[in-house]
N, C-alpha and C positions, 0 to 999 in steps of 0.2 A: 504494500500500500504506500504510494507516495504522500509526501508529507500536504499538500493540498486537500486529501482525501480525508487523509486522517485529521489534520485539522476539523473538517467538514464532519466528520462523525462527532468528534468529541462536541464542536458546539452545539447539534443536536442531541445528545446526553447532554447538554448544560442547558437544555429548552427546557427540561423536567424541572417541575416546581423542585427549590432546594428541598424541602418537607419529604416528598416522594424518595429523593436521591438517599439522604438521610435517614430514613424508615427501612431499605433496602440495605444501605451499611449497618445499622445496628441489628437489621436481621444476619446479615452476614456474620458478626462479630458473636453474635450468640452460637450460630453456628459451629465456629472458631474457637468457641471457649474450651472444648475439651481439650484442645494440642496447648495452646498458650500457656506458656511459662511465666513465674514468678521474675521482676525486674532485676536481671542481675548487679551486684553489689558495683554503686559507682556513676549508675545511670538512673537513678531513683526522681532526679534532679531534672531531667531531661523529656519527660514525659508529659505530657498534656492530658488534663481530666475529658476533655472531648475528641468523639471522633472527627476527623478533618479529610472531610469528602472532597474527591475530586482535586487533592492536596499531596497528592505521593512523592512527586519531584519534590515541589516547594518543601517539604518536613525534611525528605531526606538528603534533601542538598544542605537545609539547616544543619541539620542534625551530623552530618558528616564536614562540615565545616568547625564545629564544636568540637568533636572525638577524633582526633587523632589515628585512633587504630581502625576506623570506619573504613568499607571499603563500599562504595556507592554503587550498586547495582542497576543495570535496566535491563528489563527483561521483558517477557509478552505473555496476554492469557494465550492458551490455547483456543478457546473457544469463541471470546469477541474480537480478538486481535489488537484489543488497546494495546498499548506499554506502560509497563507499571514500573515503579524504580523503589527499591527498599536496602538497607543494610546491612551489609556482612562483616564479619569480624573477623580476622589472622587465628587462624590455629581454633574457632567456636564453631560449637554444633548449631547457635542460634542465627535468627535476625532479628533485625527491629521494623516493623513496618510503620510509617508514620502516616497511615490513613489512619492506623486504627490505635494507632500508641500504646503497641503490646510489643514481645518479645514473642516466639516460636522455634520451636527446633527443623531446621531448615528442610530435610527430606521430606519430611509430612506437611507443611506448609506449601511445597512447591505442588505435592501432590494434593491437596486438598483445594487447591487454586488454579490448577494445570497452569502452573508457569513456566515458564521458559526461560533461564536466561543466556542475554544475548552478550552482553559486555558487562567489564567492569572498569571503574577509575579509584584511582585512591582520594584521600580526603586531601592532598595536596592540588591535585589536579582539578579536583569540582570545586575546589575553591578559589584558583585561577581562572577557571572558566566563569563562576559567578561574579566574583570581580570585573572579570573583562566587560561582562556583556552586563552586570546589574539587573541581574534579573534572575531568577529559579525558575529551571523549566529543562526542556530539548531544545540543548542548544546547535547552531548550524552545524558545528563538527558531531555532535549526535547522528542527528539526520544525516548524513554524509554515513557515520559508520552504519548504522540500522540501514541505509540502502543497499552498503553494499554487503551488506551481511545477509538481507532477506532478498536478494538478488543471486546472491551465489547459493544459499540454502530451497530458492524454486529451480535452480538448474540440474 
């Protein structure tokens, strides 16, 4: 999907009342609650009392901006084809997803989500790039990598 496209999706998910979008994340999070892990020791601190819909980049570019050992992920559902982005840690069985400001243990999380991931940056790099461009999102060297990653994986 080129980024035009997917633009174009996403804004239509953002046509749905926030209310709806929200009602469908706290259903998801209920869902989720059996795998989610207790905050591990260090990032108690870090953690927002509300879910943050529609917020994955923006938390986890935060969020990996702050931690140092963060390692910023983008990845893809399976099954709608958005890209989602969440946090990995050197040498941890978890993540931190900052839609939903929980913790998970990574294999059942990918599998309970069919995610995909596609690339990683370290917390130096996504915060060079948020700098550069001032702003938390997919940024143009994103999209450059996501094309040519989901271009060489349809061939």
């Amino acid at each position: 999907m080129n980024k035009v496209a997917y633009e174009q999706k996403e804004k239509d998910v953002l046509k749905l009342p926030y209310s709806t979008r929200y009602q469908a994340l706290k259903q998801e999070k209920i869902r989720l609650k059996k795998i989610e892990i207790a905050v591990p020791v260090g990032y108690q601190d870090k953690i927002k009392k509300r879910l943050q819909p529609n917020k994955c980049f923006v938390e986890s570019i935060k969020f990996a901006r702050d931690v140092k050992e963060a390692i910023y992920c983008i990845g893809q559902f399976q099954k709608s084809e958005f890209f989602h982005a969440w946090i990995e840690f050197k040498d941890q069985d978890y993540y931190f997803d900052g839609t939903f400001q929980a913790f998970y243990p990574k294999e059942k999380y990918y599998e309970y989500r069919g995610l995909k991931k596609l690339y990683t940056r370290s917390s130096a790099e996504i915060t060079e790039l948020a700098n550069k461009y001032e702003m938390h999102g997919l940024y143009p060297e994103d999209w450059q990598k996501l094309k040519s990653l989901l271009v060489s994986s349809s061939s």
